[in-house]
N, C-alpha and C positions, 0 to 999 in steps of 0.2 A: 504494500500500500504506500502510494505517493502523498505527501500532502505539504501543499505549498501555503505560504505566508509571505507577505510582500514581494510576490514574485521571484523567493527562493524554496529550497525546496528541502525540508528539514528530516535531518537522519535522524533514522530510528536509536532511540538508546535505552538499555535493556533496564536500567538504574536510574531514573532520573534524578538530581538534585535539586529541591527545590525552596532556600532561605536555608540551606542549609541542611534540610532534613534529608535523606535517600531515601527514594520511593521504590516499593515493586509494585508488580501488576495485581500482588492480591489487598495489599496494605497490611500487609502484616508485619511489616518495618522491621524485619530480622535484619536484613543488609543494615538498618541503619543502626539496632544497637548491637551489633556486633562492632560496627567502625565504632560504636561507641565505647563499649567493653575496651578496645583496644588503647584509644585516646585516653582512658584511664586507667589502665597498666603501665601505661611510659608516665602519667602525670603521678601515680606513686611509686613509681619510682622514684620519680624527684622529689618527691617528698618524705620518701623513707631517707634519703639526705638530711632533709632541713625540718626532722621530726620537733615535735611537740609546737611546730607554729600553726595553732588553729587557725588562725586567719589566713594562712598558706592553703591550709586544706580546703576552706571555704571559696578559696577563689579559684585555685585549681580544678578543684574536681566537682564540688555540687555545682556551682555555674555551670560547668560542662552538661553535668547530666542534666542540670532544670534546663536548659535551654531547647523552647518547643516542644515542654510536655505534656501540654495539652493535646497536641496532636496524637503522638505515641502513647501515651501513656496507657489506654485500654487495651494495648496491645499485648498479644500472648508471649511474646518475644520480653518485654519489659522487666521482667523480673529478673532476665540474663545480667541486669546494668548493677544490680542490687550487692551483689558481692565485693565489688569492687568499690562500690560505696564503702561498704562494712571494712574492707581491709581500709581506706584511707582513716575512717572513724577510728581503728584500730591502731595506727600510727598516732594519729594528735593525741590520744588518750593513752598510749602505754600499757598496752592490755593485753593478753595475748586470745587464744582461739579460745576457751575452754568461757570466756566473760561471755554471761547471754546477750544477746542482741539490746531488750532491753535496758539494763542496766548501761551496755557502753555506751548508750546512744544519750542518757541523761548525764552520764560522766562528761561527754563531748559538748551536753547543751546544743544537744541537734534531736532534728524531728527522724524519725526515719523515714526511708524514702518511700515508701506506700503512702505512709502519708501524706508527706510532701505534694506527691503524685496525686493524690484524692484535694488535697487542699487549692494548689494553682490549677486544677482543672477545674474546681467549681467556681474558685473566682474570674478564672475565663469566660465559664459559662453565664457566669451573673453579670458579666460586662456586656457581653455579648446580648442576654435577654432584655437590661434593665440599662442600657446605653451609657454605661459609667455614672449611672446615678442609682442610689439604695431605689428601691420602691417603697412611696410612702405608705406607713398605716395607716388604718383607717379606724381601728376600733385600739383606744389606748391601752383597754381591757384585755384583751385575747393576745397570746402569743401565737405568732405566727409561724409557719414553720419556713419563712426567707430570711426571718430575724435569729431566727435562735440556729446553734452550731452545732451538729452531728459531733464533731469532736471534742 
């Protein structure tokens, strides 16, 4: 199949990128968090260098993963990015394998990344329904369930 755009005539590409994100044909964005898995094995590495700097691990690798996880994020592939979370969490805190999940992750004063994942998606999704404005109440009485936080 040919398909032209401004009168050129654009290749097929099996991956596309797009802001960043890797897309396949089914969207189940394995290609993309596998490049991601990868991005952050070399980025603790460099931080199993420059251990105990929280603020290193912050900028290094959760930026990395939170970036566009709104999109991925419901994906079955998603939880592949999660270990590598945990080893970086693992470095700023001093902890070894045997510390639960849990516990490192209040040691580190970090959410973990499911969560994470559940949280910057529903604030996406609130921007997106409610145009970067809350939606007002209407009865001061009743709690709503836009107002009040699942977490």
């Amino acid at each position: 199949m040919k398909i032209k755009w401004d009168q050129r005539i654009l290749e097929n590409c099996k991956y596309p990128v797009c802001l960043g994100v890797t897309l396949d044909r089914t969207l189940y964005f394995k290609k993309h968090t596998n490049k991601l898995k990868e991005k952050l094995s070399s980025r603790n590495n460099l931080l199993r260098k420059l251990a105990n700097l929280k603020q290193t691990a912050l900028t290094l690798c959760n930026l990395t993963a939170e970036y566009c996880i709104p999109v991925w994020a419901r994906s079955c592939h998603a939880s592949k990015v999660d270990p590598k979370l945990n080893k970086a969490c693992r470095t700023i805190t001093d902890t070894l394998k045997p510390t639960p999940l849990p516990v490192l992750y209040k040691l580190a004063s970090n959410a973990p990344p499911s969560i994470k994942r559940n949280t910057l998606t529903k604030c996406e999704r609130d921007k997106q329904l409610y145009g970067y404005q809350e939606m007002r109440r209407r009865l001061k009485s009743r709690n709503s369930f836009v107002t009040t936080n699942s977490l």
